[in-house]
N, C-alpha and C positions, 0 to 999 in steps of 0.2 A: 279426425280432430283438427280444429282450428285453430290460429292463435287465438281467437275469442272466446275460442273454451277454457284457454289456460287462466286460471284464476291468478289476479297478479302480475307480474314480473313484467310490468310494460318497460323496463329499462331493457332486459333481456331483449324481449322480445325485437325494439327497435333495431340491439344490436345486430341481430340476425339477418333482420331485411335488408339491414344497411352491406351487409356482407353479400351478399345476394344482388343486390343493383348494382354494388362495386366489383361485381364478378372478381370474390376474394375469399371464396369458401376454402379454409382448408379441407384438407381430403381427411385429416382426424381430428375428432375433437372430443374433449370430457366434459360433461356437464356432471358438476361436483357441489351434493349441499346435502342438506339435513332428510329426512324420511318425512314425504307429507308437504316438502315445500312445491314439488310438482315437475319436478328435472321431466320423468318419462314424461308428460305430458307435454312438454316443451319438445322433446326430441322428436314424438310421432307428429306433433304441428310445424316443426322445422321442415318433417320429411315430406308434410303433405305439401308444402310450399314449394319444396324442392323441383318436388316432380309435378307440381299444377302448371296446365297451360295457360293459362288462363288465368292468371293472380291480380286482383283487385281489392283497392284499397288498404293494401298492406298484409294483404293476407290471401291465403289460398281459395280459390273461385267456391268450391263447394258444387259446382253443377257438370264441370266438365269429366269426361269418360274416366282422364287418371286420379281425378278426387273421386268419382264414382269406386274405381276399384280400390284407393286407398282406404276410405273410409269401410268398406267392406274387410278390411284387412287382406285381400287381396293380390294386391299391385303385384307383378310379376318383379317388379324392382326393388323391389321394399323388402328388405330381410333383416327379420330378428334373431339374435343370438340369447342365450337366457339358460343360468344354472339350470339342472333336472335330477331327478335322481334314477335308480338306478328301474328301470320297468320288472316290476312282476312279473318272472317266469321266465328271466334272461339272467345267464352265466356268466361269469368273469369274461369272457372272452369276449362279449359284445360291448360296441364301444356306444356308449350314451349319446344322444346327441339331442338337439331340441324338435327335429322332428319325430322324438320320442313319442312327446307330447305337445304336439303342435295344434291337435284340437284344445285340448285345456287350455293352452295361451290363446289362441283369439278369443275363446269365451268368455277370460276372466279381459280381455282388454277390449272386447266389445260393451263390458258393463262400464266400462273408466277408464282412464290411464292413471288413476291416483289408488295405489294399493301396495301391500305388505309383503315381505317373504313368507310372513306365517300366511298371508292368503291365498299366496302360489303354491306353499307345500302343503294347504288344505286343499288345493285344486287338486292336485298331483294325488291325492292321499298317502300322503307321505310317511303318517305314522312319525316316528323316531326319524329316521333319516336325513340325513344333510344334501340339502343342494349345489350342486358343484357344475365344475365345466371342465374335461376333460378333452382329451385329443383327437375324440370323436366330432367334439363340434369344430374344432381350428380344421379339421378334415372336411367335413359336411361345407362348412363356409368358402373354404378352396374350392371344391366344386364348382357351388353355387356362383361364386364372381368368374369363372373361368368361362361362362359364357358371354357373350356380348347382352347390351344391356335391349331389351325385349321391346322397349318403348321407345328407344334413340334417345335418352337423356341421360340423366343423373341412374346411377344405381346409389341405395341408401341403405347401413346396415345401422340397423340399433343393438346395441352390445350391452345387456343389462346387468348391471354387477358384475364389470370385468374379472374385480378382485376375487371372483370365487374360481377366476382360473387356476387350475394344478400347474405344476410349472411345463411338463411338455405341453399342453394346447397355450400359454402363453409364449413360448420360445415359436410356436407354429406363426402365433397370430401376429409378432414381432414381424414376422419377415412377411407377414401381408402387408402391412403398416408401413415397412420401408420400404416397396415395389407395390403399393395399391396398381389395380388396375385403373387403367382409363378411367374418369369422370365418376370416380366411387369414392362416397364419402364416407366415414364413419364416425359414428356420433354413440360414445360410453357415457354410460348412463352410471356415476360411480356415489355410493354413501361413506365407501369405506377409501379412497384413492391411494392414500400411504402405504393400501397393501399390495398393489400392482406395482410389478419391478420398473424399476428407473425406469430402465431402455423403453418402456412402451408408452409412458407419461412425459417423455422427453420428447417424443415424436406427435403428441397431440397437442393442439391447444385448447387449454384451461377454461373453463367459465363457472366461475363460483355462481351457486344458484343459493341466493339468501334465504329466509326463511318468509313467507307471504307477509304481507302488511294488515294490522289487523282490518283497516277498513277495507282490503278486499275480501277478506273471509265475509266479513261483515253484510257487503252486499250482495256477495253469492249468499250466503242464507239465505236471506230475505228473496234472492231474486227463483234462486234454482229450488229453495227447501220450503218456501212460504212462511218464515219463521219470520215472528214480529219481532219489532223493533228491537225492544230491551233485551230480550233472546238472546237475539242475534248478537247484540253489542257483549254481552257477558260469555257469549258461547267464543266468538272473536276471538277477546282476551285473553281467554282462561284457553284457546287452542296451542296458544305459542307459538304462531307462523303457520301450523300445520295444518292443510284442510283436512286429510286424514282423521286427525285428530278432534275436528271441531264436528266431524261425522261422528265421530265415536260417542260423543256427546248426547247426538241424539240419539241414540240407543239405548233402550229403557233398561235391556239386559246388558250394556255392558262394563268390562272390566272395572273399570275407575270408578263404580256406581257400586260394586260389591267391594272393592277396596275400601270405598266411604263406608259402608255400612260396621267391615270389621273398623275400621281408625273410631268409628262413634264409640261400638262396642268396646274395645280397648281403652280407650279413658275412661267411660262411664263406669267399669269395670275395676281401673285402678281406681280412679276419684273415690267409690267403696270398699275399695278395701280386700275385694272376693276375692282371694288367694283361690279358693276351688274351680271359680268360674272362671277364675285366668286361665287355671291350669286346662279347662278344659276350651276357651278361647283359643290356646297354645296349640293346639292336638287339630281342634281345627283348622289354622294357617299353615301347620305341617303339611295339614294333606293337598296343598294349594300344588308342590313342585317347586323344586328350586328357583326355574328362570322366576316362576309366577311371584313367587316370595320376595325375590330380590327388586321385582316391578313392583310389589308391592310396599315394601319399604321405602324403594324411591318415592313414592306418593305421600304416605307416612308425613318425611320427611320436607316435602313442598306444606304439605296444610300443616305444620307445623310453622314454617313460616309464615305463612298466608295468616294463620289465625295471629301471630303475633304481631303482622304489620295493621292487622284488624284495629289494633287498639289505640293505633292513630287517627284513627278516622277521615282518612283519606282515602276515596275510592280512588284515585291512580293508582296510589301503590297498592292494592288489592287485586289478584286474578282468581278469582273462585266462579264456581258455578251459583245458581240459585240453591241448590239442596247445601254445597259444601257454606256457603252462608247463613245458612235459615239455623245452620249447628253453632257456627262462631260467635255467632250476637248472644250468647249463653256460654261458650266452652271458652273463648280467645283472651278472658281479662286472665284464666288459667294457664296462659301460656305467658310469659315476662319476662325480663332483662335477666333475674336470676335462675334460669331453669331452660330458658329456649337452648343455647347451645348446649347444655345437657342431653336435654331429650334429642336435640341432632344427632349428637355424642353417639346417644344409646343405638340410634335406628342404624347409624354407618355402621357401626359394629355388627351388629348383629348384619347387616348383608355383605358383611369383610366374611364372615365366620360362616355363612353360611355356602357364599361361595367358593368357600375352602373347606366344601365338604362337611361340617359339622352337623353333629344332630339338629336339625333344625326345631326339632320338641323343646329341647333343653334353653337353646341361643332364646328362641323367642318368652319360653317362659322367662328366663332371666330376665331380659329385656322389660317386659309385662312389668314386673315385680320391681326393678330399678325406677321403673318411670310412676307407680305409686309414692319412693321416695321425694321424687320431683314435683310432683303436682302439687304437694305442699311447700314446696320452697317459694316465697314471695316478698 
């Protein structure tokens, strides 16, 4: 990957090179921002620049033998670190590490470097289980830089989700951190940073990765998805900085697209009245799962506002999609000064109450049945 792949962040990006020509690369650094804004993508285009011999026009050659093997996922110098869980068919005693699964990782970052934990523990087939980083890998990574570097340049590690380090592999990775080898950088790739102990965020430097601008989503659509104009401009929008997100968009199956369908269902539902058909709307979002639940009340809660700024009739302040629109020019004069913080009211609650465990049948019917109250307050 290139920096031309990276959609966005050319203030980033400048910094980088500018670091790079001033021969002034720290040996650690965190790249720290939102899900979707494109941090790993920035990091494996940093690494490819690193190690390019050959770099033109600001960016890494693409033609020479170490873009050959980087691009490959390859490079002898190029090492990734990354939560895993625990392998099928191995005992407490074996210590995890990412050349667990070290095939699953270049396949899913041969397709992109723009992607999910849920798509790395869907790699991994992870089931239930948590991805972690344990003392296996600060082990495995000791090895690995205790050799000289294979190419006479730069060795680069990419550290992804430092914060899911256990405390022994981060007290391990601390003391690589403050004795790095020779001409080794490292570059954490972090969503979460507050959760990594001091001592290890005190010895890198920071770079806040913003959330993309919409007219770069905008014309990655258009350029990489072939998505016309208006599309694209509303897919943008309504992604929030995240290209992630403005992907997900186009997925005809996905999530946001069946959370539309219950939020339609659920007013039309209250707006009549159907106490039965609530009850059994209720019974359906039950069996969604909790995290799914709580995502989806957060949504709930966004076209609640959307539909209520609707009725200014100003597209700026609107971020919808074309479906969650085609609903509001009919549902939004029902959403108003007397009832919008209401029904916000209702949805916090209910994903307060449900992440504390509660019946979710009950929270949500209630929920259902209070916002019948409210659709008639005007």
């Amino acid at each position: 990957m290139k920096f031309g792949d990276v959609i966005g962040q050319e203030e980033i990006k400048q910094r980088l090179r500018r670091m790079v020509s001033e021969d002034r690369v720290p040996h650690a650094m965190m790249f720290c921002g939102p899900q979707g804004s494109g941090k790993m993508a920035l990091a494996v285009a940093f690494a490819s620049y690193l190690l390019c011999r050959d770099r033109t026009d600001g960016d890494s050659c693409g033609a020479c033998r170490q873009c050959a093997m980087t691009g490959k996922l390859a490079h002898p110098d190029l090492h990734f670190s990354y939560p895993v869980i625990r392998p099928s068919g191995t005992g407490s005693e074996h210590k995890m590490s990412s050349d667990d699964f070290a095939d699953e990782w270049r396949r899913m970052l041969s397709h992109g470097a723009y992607f999910t934990m849920d798509q790395w523990l869907a790699e991994m087939n992870a089931a239930n289980q948590q991805a972690l980083m344990g003392v296996g890998e600060s082990d495995l990574l000791i090895r690995k830089l205790s050799l000289k570097s294979s190419q006479g340049g730069y060795k680069v590690v990419i550290i992804w989700l430092p914060e899911r380090m256990n405390a022994e592999c981060a007290n391990k990775m601390l003391k690589l951190l403050e004795e790095p080898p020779a001409e080794t950088v490292f570059v954490m790739v972090c969503e979460e940073p507050e959760k990594l102990i001091e001592t290890i965020r005190s010895r890198a430097q920071r770079i806040d990765v913003r959330r993309i601008d919409d007219a770069s989503i905008e014309r990655a659509l258009i350029e990489r998805r072939g998505i016309d104009a208006d599309a694209a401009h509303r897919l943008a929008r309504a992604a929030g900085g995240s290209w992630l997100a403005a992907l997900e968009e186009l997925d005809a199956d996905n999530e946001k697209r069946q959370f539309l369908d219950l939020f339609v269902s659920l007013m039309r539902l209250a707006y009549m009245r159907k106490i039965k058909e609530l009850r059994k709307w209720s019974e359906t979002a039950a069996a969604l799962g909790r995290e799914k639940q709580r995502r989806m009340l957060a949504y709930f809660m966004r076209l609640v506002r959307e539909n209520f700024m609707y009725n200014f009739h100003n597209p700026q302040l609107c971020y919808m999609t074309r479906d969650e629109e085609n609903f509001a020019r009919n549902f939004a004069p029902y959403i108003n000064e007397a009832n919008v913080i209401e029904m916000s009211e209702l949805m916090n609650r209910a994903m307060r109450d449900i992440g504390q465990n509660a019946n979710a049948k009950i929270v949500l019917f209630d929920m259902a049945t209070h916002i019948i109250v409210a659709l008639i307050r005007k």
